[in-house]
C-alpha positions as CSV (number, residue, x, y, z in Angstrom):
1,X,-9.5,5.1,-15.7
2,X,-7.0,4.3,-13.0
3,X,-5.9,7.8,-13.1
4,X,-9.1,9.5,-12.5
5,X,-9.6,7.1,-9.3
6,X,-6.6,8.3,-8.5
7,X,-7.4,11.8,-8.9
8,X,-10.4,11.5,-6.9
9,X,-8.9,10.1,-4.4
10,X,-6.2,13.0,-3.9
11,X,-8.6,15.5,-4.4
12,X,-10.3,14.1,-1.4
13,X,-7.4,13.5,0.6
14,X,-6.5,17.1,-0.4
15,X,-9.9,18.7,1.2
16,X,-9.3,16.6,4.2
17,X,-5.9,18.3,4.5
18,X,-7.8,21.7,4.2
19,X,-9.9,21.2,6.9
20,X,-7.6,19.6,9.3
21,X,-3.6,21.5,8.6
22,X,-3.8,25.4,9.9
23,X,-3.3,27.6,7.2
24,X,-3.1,24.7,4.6
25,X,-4.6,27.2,2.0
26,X,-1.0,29.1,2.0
27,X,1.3,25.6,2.4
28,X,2.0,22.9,0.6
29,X,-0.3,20.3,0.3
30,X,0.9,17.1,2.0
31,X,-1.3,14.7,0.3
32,X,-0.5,15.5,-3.0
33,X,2.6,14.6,-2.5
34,X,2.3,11.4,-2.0
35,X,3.8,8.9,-4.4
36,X,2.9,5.7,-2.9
37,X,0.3,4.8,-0.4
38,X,-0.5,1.2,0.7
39,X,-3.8,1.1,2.0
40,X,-5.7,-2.4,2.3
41,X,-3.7,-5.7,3.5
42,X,-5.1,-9.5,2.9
43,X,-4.2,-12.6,4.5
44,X,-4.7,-16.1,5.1
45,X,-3.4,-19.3,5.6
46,X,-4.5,-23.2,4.8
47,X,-2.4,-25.5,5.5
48,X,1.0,-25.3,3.9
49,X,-0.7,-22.4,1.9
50,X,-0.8,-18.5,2.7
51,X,-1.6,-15.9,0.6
52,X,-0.7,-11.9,1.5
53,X,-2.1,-9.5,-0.8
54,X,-1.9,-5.6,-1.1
55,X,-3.7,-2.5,-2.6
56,X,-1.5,0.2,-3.5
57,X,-1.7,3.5,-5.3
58,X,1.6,4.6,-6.3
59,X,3.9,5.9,-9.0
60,X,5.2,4.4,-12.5
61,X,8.4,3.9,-12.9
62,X,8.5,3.4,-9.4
63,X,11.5,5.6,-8.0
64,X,12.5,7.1,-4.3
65,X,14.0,10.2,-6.1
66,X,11.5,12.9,-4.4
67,X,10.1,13.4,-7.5
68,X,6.3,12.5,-7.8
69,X,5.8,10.1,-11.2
70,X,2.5,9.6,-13.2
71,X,0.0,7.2,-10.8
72,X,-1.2,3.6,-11.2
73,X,-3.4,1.5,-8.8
74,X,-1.7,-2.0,-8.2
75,X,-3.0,-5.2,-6.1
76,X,-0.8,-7.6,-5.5
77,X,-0.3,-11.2,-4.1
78,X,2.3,-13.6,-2.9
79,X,2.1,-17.0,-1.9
80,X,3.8,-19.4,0.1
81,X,4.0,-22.7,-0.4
82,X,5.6,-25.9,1.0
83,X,6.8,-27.3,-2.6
84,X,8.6,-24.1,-5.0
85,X,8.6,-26.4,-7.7
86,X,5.6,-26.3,-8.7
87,X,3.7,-23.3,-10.9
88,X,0.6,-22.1,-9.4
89,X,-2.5,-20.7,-11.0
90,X,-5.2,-18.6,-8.8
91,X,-8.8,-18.0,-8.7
92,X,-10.2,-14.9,-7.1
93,X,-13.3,-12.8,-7.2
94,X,-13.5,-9.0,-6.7
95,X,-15.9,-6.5,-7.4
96,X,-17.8,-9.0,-9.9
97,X,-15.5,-9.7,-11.5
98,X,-13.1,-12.8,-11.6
99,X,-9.2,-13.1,-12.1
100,X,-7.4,-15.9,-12.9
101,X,-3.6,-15.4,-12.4
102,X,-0.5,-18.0,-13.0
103,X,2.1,-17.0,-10.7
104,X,5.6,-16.2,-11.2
105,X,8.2,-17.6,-8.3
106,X,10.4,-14.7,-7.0
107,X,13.6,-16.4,-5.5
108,X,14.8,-13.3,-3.2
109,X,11.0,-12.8,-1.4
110,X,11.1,-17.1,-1.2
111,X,7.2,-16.7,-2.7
112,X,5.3,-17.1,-5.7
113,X,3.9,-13.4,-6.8
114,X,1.3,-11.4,-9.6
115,X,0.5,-8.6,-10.2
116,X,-1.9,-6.1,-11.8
117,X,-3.5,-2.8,-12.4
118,X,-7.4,-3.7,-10.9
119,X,-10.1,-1.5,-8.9
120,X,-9.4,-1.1,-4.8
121,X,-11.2,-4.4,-3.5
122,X,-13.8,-3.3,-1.4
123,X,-14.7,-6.9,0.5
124,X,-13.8,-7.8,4.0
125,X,-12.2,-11.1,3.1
126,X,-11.2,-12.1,-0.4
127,X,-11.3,-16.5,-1.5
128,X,-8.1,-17.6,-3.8
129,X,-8.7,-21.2,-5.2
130,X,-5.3,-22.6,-5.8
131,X,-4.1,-25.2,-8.0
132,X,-0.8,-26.6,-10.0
133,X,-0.9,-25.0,-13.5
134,X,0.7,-27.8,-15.0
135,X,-1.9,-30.2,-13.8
136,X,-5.1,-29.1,-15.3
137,X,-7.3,-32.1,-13.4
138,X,-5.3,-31.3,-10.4
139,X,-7.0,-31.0,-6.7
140,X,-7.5,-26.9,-5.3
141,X,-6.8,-25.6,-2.1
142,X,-9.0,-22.6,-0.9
143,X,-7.4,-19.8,0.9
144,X,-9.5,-17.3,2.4
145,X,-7.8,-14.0,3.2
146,X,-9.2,-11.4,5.6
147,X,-8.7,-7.9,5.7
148,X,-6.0,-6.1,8.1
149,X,-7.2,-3.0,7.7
150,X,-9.9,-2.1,10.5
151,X,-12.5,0.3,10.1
152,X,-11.3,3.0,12.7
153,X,-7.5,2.8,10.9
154,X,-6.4,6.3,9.9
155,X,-6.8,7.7,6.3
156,X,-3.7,8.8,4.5
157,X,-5.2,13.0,5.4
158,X,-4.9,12.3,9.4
159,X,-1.7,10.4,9.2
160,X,-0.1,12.8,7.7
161,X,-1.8,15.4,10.2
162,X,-1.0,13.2,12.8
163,X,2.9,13.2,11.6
164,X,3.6,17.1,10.7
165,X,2.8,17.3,14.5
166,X,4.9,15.0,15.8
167,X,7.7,16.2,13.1
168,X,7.2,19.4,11.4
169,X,10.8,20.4,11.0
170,X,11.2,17.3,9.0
171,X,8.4,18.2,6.6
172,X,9.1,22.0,7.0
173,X,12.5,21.4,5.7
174,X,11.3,20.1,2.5
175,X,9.4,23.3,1.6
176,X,10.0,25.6,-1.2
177,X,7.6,28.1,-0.7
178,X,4.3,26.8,-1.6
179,X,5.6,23.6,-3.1
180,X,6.7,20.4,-1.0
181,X,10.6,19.5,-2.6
182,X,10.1,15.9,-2.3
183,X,7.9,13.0,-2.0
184,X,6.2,10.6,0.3
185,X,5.6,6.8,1.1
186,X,3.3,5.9,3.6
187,X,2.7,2.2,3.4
188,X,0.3,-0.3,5.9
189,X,2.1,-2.8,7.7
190,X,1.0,-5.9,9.3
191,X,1.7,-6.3,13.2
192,X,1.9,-8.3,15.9
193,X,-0.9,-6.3,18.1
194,X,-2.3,-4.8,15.0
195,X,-1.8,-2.6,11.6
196,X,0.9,-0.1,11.7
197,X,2.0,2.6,8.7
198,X,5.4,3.3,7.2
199,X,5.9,6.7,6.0
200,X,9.1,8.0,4.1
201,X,9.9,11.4,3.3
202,X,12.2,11.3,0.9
203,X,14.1,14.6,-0.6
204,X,15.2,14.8,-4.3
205,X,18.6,13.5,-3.3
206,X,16.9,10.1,-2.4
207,X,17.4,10.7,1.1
208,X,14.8,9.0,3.9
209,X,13.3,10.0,6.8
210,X,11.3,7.2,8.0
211,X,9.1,6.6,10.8
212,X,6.8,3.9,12.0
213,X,3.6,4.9,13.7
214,X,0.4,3.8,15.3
215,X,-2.6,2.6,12.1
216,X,-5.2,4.0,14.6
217,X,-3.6,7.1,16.3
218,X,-1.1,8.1,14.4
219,X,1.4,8.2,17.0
220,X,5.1,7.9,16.0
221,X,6.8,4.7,17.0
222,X,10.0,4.7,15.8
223,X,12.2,6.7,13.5
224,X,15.1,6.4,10.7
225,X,17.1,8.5,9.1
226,X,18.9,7.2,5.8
């Protein structure tokens, strides 16, 4: 099921690219090239509790080879809490339908962390009731985590417009004909002054060009090459 959402959402991506890249018809397609794309961002804080959680379509086994892998939707969430010795259990509602989650602690990100394959939320602010696992009578906190992503921020389609026009050697040099030699990441970032987007062009020697650009105009930021 996850891959046909997927599917359509390519094939829309792909129309958009159509429309908007001269001579697209004849070129690689950018968007179908994508293996990874970050598009919605939660988060809130109560307390000694905050909870960041992402949406992402990307590839399974994930791998920044420049190959493009078979597609899986993903929604994660990590939480932050004053005591890490604990094992925390969540409560959340999307789409109708309720998910309760205990959490595994990841020592490197500091942050307790699920996982799993679910439909993209489509609500403005999502509520996680949290509670100590191990203490079924225990007392909840509520967390209520808003969206990042703003209504006017870009769609993967213009990014990627906005990008081969800031950079088209970069993309240009990962063409083989009508075929696009690699892969990209474009991820959504949370800002100080607002959203931003990471996107990676990676070549099949695992090699990154990276660059860091405006969520709303697409305009590149920064750049790295690696």
């Amino acid at each position: 099921m996850m891959k046909k959402i997927f599917a359509a959402i390519l094939a829309a991506c792909g129309l958009a690219c159509a429309l908007a890249l001269p001579g697209c018809a004849s070129e690689p397609d950018l968007c179908d090239s994508v293996s990874e794309y970050r598009s919605e961002l939660y988060s809130g804080t109560e307390g000694d509790y905050s909870v960041f959680a992402t949406y992402s379509e990307r590839e399974y086994p994930y791998l920044a080879d420049g190959n493009i892998g078979d597609m899986t939707a993903l929604f994660e969430v990590a939480l932050t809490a004053a005591d890490n010795t604990k094992t925390y259990e969540l409560t959340f509602v999307s789409g109708g339908e309720t998910y309760t989650a205990q959490l595994n602690f990841d020592s490197v990100r500091m942050a307790h962390t699920w996982s799993r394959t679910l439909p993209k939320p489509q609500e403005t602010e999502l509520v996680f009731t949290i509670r100590n696992a191990d203490e079924s009578e225990g007392e909840t906190v509520t967390v209520t985590a808003h969206a990042l992503r703003e209504s006017d921020t870009l769609d993967a389609s213009s990014l990627l417009y906005a990008a081969y026009r800031a950079y088209p050697e970069r993309f240009d040099a990962l063409k083989d004909g009508n075929r696009f030699a690699g892969e990209i990441h474009i991820r959504l970032l949370s800002g100080e002054k607002g959203c931003l987007y990471y996107i990676g062009l990676i070549d099949r020697t695992g090699n990154t060009f990276a660059m860091l650009a405006d969520a709303k105009t697409g305009e590149i930021l920064a750049t790295h090459e690696g």
